[in-house]
N, C-alpha and C positions, 0 to 999 in steps of 0.2 A: 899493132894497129889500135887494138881497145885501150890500152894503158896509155898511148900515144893522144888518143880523141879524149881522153877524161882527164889527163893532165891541161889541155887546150881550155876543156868544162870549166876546170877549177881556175884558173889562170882568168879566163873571161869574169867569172865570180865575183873575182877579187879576194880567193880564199889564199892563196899561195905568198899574195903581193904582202900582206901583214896588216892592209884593212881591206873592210866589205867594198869601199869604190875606190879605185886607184887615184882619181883627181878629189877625193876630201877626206881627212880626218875629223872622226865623228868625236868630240872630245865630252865628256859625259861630268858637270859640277854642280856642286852645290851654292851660288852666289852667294853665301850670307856667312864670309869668309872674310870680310876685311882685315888687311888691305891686299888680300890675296884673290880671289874672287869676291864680286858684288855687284849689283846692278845699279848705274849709274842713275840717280833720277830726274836728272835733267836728259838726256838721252836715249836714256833705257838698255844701255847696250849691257853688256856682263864685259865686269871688266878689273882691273885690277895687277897686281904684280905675274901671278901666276899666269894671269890669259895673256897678258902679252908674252911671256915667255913662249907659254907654246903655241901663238901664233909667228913668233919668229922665229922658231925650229920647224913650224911645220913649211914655213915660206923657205926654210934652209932644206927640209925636202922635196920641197915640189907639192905641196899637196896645200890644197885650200883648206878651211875648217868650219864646222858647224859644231855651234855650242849647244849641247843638250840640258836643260834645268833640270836633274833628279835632285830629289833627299838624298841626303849623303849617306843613308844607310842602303839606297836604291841603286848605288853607281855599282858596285864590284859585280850585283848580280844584274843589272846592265850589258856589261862587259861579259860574264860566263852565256849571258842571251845570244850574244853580238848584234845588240840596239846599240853597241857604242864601241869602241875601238880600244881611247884613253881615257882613263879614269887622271881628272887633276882638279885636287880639290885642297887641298893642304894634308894628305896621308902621310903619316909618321909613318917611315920605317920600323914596322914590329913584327916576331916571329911567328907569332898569330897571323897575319895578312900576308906571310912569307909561302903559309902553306895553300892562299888559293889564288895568288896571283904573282906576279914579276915586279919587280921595282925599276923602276928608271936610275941611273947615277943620281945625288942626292942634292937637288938647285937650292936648300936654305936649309941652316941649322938654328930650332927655336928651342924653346924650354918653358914651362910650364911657372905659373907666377898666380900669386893670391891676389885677389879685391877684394877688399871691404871696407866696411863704412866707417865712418871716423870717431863715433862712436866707441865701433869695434877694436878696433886698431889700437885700442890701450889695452887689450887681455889678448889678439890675437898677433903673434911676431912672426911665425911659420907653421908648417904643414904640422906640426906634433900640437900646433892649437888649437886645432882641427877636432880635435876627438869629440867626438859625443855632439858635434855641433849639426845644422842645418845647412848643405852646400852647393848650390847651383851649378852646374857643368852643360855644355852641348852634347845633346845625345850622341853616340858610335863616335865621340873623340879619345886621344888618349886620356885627358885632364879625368872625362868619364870614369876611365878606367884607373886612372887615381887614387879618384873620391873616396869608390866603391872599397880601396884597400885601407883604408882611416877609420880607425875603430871606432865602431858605437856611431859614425857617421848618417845623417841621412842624409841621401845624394836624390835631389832634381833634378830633374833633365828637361833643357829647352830645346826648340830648334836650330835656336843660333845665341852667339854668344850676348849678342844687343839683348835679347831676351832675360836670360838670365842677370843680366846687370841691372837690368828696370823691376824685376824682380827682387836681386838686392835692395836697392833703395826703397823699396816700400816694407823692410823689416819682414819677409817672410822665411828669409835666407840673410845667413852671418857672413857668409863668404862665397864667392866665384873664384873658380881653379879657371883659368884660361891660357892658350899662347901669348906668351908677353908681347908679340909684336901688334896680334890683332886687339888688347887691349889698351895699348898706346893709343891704334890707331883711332881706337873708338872713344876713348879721352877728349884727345886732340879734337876731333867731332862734335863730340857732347860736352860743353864745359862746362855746362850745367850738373852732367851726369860724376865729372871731375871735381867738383866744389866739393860732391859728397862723399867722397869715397877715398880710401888710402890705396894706392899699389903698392906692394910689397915686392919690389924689383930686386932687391939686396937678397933673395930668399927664393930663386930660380931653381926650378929644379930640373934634373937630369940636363941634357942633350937631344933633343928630339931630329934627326934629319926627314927632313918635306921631299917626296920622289913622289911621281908620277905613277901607274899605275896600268900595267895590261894582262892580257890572262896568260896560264903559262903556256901554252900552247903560241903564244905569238912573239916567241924569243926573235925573230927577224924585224919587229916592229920594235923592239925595246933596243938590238942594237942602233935600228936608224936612229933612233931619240935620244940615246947615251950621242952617238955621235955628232947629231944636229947641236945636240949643249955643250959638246968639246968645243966646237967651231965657234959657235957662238959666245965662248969664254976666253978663248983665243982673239978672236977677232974685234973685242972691247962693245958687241953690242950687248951683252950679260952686264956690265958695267951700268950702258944708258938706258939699260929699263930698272935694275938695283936704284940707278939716284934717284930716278924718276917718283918712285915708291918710298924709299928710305933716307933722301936726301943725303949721301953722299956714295961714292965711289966704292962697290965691296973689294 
């Protein structure tokens, strides 16, 4: 009868279902992620490749969502609080973040790419011309964790990648390590910030896969969201938010 009534407790909760309210998913990012997460400034809404994705997994579960703004170094412990459900911010799959949280199947594969200035761009070709230099990254990204490994490097850390690139441009820093896609997108954006600066897109490094993010304790949440992304990959709406973002069909 006691195990019977606290199973009922926990169920009510919402501890069993795999979030705190059964009718929302509390989804916990960092907006200053484009084109993945960002806040739209004409609207203000958070928005981007990633938030529609998991607004349309969590509409393919049943569940509403509310978008939380933390610092992206605030989300994981977020999540171990349970102030937040999903961690979805653009997290690389790494065996560091293996050991305190779960990973979702893997929605984008990115890789890691140089900016600098054109200046620069005659003595800088790849990451080995890196050494001993001055180099801008977003804090708790992988790029970060890069930097830090390039000898004789100093590494800056900004909030967000717009940061560190405005930073470039005023010669305080030789080079930005960033995800090539969020610096396309912030090119494309800034033409201004374009004119000045060289991408080194030929000289990508690794393979980065982008997953979602819950604690290990909530493996019943991680399967619904692998499977909400099957569906939704299957069923060609993965496709219509891809073009949406990326301009054509993945």
């Amino acid at each position: 009868m006691l195990k019977s009534l606290t199973a009922t407790l926990l169920i009510a909760a919402g501890l069993i279902s795999g979030v705190a309210n059964a009718a929302t998913l509390r989804v916990a990012t960092n907006p200053t992620f484009p084109p993945f997460e960002f806040v739209n400034s004409e609207t203000k809404e958070v928005t981007g490749f990633e938030m529609d994705l998991i607004r349309a997994m969590a509409k393919e579960m049943g569940y509403d969502v509310e978008i939380l703004n933390i610092g992206f170094d605030g989300i994981i412990p977020a999540l171990m609080a349970g102030t937040a459900d999903v961690g979805a911010s653009g997290f690389s799959i790494t065996e560091e973040r293996k050991k305190r949280v779960l990973f979702t199947d893997p929605f984008y594969k990115s890789g890691l790419t140089i900016l600098v200035t054109k200046d620069a761009a005659k003595d800088i070709k790849g990451f080995e011309d890196l050494k001993g230099k001055t180099v801008g990254v977003q804090i708790g990204t992988t790029a970060a964790a890069k930097a830090k490994e390039i000898e004789g490097a100093k590494v800056t850390t900004f909030n967000n990648a717009s940061e560190a690139i405005m930073d470039l441009t005023t010669g305080n820093s030789v080079a930005v390590i960033n995800d090539r896609p969020v610096t396309d997108y912030i090119l494309v954006q800034q033409p201004a910030l374009a004119k000045k600066t060289v991408h080194l897109t030929d000289k990508m490094l690794s393979a980065d896969d982008f997953a979602m993010v819950v604690t290990k304790q909530n493996a019943k949440l991680q399967g619904e969201l692998n499977a909400a992304l099957k569906t939704l990959k299957e069923n060609g709406e993965y496709d219509k938010i891809w073009k949406k973002w990326f301009g054509e069909a993945k």
